[in-house]
Every structure is written in C-alpha cells, then in structure tokens.
N, C-alpha and C positions, 0 to 999 in steps of 0.2 A: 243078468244073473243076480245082480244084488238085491233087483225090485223083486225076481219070484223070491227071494229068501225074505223081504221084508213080508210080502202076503203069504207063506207059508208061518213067518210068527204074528201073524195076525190070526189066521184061522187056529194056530194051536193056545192063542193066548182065549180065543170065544170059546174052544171048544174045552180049556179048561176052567173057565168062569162058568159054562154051562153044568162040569160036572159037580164043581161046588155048591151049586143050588140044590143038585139034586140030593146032596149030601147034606148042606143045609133044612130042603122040605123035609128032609127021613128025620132029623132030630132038631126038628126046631121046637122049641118053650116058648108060650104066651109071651110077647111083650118084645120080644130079639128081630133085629132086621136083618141080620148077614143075608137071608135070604135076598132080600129088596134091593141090598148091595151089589150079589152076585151077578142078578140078574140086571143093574144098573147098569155093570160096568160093560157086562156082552154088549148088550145094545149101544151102548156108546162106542165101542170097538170096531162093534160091525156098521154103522153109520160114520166112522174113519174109514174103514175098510172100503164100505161105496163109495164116498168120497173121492180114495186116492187110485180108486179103479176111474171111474170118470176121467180125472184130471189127465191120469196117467194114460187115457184112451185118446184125448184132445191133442193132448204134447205130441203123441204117438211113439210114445214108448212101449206102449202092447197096440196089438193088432188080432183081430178078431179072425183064426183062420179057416178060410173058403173049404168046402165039403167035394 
C-alpha cells in the first residue's frame, strides 16, 4: 500500500509540473526559463518514476496481473 501511495505522488507531482508549463508557455516573456524548469523537473520525475517501477518489478514488490 505504501509503494501505490509513493507512485500515486509521483504521477500527481508530473502531472502538476506538466500543468505549470502550460501555465508558464500562456505567459512566458523573452528571456524567462520557468518554462525549461517545468518541464526539467517532469522528466526527471518521470525517469525516477521508471526507475522505481523496474526496481520495484525485480524485488517483486509489484506483479504484473495475468488477463
């Protein structure tokens, strides 16, 4: 239970980095990076995110379930 709470704020932390940019592109001025930020810090989350998905697929702490 604790790991789906850690990837549930994982996905709410990208998906509010995502809405920041988009917030950033509507009003950004010549010369301002928030935007470059914005979108630094998702991909860097989400590249944690695959990370601890892997790891956590080896350990077998998730399991992929059968259809």
């Amino acid at each position: 239970m604790i790991f789906k709470t850690i990837i549930l704020l994982f996905l709410t932390s990208i998906f509010f980095c995502l809405g920041t940019a988009v917030v950033f592109l509507l009003k950004q001025k010549p010369g301002q990076t928030q935007l470059v930020k914005a979108l630094t810090a998702r991909i860097t989350l989400s590249i944690i995110l695959f990370i601890l998905l892997f790891i956590a697929y080896f350990l077998g702490w998730i399991t992929p379930h059968n259809l």
